[in-house]
C-alpha positions as CSV (number, residue, x, y, z in Angstrom):
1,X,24.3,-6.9,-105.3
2,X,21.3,-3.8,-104.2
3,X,18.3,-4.2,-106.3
4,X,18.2,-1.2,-108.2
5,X,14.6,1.1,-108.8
6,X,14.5,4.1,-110.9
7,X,12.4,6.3,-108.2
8,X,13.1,5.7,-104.6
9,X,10.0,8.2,-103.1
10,X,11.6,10.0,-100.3
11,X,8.2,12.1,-99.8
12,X,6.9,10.2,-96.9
13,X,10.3,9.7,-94.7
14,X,11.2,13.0,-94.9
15,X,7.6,14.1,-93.9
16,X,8.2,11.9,-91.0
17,X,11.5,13.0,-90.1
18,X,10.0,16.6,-89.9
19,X,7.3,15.6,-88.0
20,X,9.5,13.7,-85.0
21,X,12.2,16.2,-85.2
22,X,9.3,19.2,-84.9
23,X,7.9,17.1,-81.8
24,X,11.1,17.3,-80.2
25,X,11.6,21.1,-81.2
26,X,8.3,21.7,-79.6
27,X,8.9,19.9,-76.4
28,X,12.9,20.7,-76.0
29,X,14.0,23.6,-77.6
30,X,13.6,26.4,-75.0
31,X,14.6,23.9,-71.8
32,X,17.5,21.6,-73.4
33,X,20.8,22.5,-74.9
34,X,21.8,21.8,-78.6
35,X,24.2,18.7,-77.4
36,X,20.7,17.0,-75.9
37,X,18.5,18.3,-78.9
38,X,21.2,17.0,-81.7
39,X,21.2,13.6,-79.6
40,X,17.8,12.9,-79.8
41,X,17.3,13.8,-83.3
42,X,21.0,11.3,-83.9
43,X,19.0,9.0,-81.9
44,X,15.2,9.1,-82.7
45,X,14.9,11.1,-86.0
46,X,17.7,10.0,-88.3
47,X,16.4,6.5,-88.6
48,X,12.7,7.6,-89.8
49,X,15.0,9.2,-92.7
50,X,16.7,6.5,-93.3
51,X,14.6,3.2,-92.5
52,X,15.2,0.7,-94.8
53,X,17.4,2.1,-97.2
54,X,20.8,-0.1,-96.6
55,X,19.3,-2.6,-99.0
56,X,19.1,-0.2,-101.7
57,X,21.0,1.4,-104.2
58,X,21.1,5.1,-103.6
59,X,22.1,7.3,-106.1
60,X,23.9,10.6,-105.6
61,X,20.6,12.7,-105.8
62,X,19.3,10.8,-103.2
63,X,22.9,11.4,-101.1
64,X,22.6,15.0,-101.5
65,X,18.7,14.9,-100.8
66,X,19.2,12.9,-97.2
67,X,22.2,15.4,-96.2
68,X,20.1,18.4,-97.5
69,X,17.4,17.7,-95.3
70,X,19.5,17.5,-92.3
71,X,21.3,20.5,-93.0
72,X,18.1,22.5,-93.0
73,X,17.0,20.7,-89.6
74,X,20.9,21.9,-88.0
75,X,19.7,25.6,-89.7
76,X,16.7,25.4,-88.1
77,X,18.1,24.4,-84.2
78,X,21.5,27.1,-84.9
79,X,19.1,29.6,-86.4
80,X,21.1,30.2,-89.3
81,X,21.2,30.5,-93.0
82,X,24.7,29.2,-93.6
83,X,25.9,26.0,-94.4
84,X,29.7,26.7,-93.6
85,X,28.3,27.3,-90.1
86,X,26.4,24.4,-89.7
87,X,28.7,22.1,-91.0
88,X,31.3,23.7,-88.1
89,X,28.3,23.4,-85.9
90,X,28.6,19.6,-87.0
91,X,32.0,18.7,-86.8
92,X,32.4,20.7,-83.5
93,X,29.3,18.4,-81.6
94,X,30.6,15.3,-83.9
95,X,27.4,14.8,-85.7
96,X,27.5,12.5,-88.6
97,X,25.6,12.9,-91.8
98,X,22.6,10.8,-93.2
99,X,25.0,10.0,-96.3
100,X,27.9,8.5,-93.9
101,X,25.2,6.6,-91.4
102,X,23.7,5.1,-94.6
103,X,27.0,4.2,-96.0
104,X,28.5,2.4,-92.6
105,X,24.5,0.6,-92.6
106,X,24.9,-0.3,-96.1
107,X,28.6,-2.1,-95.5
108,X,27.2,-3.8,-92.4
109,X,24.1,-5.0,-94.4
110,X,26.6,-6.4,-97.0
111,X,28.7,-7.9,-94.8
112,X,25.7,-9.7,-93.0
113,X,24.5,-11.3,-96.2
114,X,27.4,-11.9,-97.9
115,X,27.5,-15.1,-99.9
116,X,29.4,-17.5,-97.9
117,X,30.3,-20.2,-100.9
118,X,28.7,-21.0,-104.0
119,X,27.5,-24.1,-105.1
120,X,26.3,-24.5,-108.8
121,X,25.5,-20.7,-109.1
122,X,23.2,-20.7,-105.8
123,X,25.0,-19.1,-102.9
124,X,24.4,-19.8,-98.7
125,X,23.9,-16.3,-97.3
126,X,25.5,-15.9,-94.3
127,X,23.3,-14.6,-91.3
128,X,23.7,-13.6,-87.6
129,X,20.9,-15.7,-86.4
130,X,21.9,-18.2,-84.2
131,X,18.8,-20.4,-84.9
């Protein structure tokens, strides 16, 4: 189904994600609260770290790699060292982790192309364009 590659660079998208979510640090942190902060970086920041990757097959290294670098972004805004308390700090302002937004993209991206019948071998993908 999901092409699979045997390196997936994450160098450049995580550099990004840093960048954006620095940005915001620079122009929010001492005038908005965490609920504002975490909402823009929900909203503007997690899709740099995960653009394009619902049409690929991600392994569990690279799960672990998109939740670890969140985690140090949340230990960065709670100023903290812990991950027990920013993963409280994450259930408690409902913030979802790369690994599950890239999971719920990935079904949807299925879904979306999902063979609709197959005819000799050669399926009709199904698409939401109403052209």
């Amino acid at each position: 189904m999901f092409q699979v590659f045997s390196c997936i660079c994450y160098v450049y998208a995580k550099r990004s994600f840093y960048a954006a979510a620095n940005g915001l640090f620079g122009k929010l942190l001492n005038l908005a609260s965490k609920e504002v902060i975490l909402e823009f970086v929900r909203t503007k920041c997690t899709p740099i770290l995960l653009y394009g990757l619902e049409c690929f097959q991600v392994g569990k290294a690279d799960w672990h790699f998109l939740d670890f670098t969140f985690n140090r972004l949340c230990m960065k805004l709670f100023k903290t060292g812990s991950t027990d308390v920013v993963k409280d700090c994450q259930s408690g302002f409902a913030i979802d982790l790369p690994s599950c937004v890239l999971k719920r993209r990935q079904d949807k991206f299925i879904l979306r192309y999902r063979p609709i019948s197959t005819v000799n071998g050669f399926g009709n993908f199904a698409t939401s364009c109403s052209t």
